[in-house]
N, C-alpha and C positions, 0 to 999 in steps of 0.2 A: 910451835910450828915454825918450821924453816921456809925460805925462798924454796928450795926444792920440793918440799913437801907440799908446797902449795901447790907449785908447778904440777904436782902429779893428780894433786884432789884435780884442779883444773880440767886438765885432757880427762882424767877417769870420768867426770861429769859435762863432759862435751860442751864445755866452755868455748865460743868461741873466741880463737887468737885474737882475734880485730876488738874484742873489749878490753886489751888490757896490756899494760906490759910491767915485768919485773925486773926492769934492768935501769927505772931511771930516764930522765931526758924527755925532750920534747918529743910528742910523738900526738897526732891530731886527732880530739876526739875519742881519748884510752885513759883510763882508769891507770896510773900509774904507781910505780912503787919505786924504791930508790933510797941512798943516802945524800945527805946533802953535804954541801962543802965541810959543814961542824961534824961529819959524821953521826948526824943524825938520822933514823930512819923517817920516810916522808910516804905518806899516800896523799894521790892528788889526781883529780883530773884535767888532764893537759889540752889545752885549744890552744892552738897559735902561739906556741913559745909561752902562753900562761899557765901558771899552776893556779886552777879554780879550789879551792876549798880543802889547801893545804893543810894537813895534817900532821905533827912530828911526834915521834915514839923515841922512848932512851932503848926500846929489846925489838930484837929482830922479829920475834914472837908478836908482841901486841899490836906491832904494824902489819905483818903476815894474818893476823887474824880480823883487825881491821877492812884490810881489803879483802878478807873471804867476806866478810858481812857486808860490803858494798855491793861485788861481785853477784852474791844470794839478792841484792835489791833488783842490781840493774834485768836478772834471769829473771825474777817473777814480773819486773815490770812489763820487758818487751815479749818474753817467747810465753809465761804464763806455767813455768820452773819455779817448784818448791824442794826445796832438801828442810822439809821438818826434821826436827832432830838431829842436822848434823852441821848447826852454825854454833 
């Protein structure tokens, strides 16, 4: 799975924007994704200029799919959204 591809599972499953972002950087309170200075891939969630519960991947893939399976956490925790079968 690509950054794009995610982007599109996203919107197709009415993800909302304010959970998240693929582009990296601080941004408050969002599930983030990014490379880091090593070029490494990173999932994290950002508060305050922190990365809480940083993550690094060597493939754009196992970070992209990393953060679908947060994403599927954060859906069933607040709105009460399952995608069985498609994490």
């Amino acid at each position: 799975m690509t950054v794009k591809e995610l982007k599109v599972f996203f919107k197709e499953h009415l993800v909302p924007s304010h959970l998240y972002n693929l582009r990296g950087g601080a941004h408050t309170n969002r599930i983030c994704l990014g490379r880091s200075p090593e070029n490494k891939w990173e999932v994290y969630f950002s508060e305050k200029k922190n990365k809480i519960g940083l993550m690094q991947f060597a493939t754009e893939s196992e970070a992209c799919q990393h953060m679908k399976d947060e994403i599927c956490k954060v859906m069933e925790q607040i709105y009460g959204v399952t995608w069985k079968g498609l994490a």
